[in-house]
C-alpha positions, 0 to 999 in steps of 0.5 A, spaced: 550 458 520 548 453 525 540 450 526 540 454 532 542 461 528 537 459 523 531 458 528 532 465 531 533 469 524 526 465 521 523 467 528 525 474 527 522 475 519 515 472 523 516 478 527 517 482 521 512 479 517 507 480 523 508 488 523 508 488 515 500 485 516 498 490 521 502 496 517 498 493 511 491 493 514 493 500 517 495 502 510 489 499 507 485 504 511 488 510 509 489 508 501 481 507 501 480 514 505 485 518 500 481 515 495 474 517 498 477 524 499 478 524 492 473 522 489 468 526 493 471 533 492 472 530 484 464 530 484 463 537 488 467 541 483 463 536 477 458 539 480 460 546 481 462 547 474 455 544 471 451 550 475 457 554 472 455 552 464 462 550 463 462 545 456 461 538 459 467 536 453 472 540 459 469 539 465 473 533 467 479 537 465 478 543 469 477 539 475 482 535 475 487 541 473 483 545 480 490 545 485 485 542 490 482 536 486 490 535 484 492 536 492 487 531 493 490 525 487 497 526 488 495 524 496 491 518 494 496 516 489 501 516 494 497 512 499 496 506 494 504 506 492 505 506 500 500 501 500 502 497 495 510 497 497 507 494 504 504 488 500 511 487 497 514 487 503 509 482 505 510 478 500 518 478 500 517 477 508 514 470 506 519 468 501 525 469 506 521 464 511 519 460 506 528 460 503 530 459 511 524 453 513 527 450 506 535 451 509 533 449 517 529 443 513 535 442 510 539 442 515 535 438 520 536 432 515 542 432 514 545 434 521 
């Protein structure tokens, strides 16, 4: 691979990694939200089933086993993975232009 196609490829995974930040603020965002949904609708049902008289020794079984309150955790779980995979990329990202910056160095002192 020449210097050239190098710099064109290193510039490309900055390109890359600029999209994976915004994607990852983005994901952040809808990761804090899932979470916020979640655990206000968790608290409403621990509420309701107070007023109900429902032991208090089952009351965190019985909400989280109401298909809303599940709907609910399943979506925040799968914004923080989807979260969490865009932070890998990013990471990923980094060592892919760190590998190539070493090769272009590399490259330069020797050519």
């Amino acid at each position: 691979m020449s210097g050239q196609d190098l710099m064109v490829e290193l510039s490309g995974k900055i390109g890359l990694l600029d999209s994976a930040l915004k994607q990852f603020g983005k994901r952040g965002r809808d990761n804090a939200g899932a979470e916020e949904k979640y655990r206000i609708a968790l608290a409403q049902k621990i509420l309701i089933e107070r007023d109900k008289g429902t032991p208090a020794t089952v009351i965190s079984d019985i909400c989280r086993g109401d298909k809303n309150i599940a709907r609910l955790k399943f979506e925040r779980d799968c914004a923080e993975v989807t979260y969490k995979a865009a932070q890998e990329a990013i990471n990923i990202y980094k060592l892919q232009i760190r590998v190539l910056q070493d090769t272009i160095e590399r490259e330069f002192r020797s050519g």
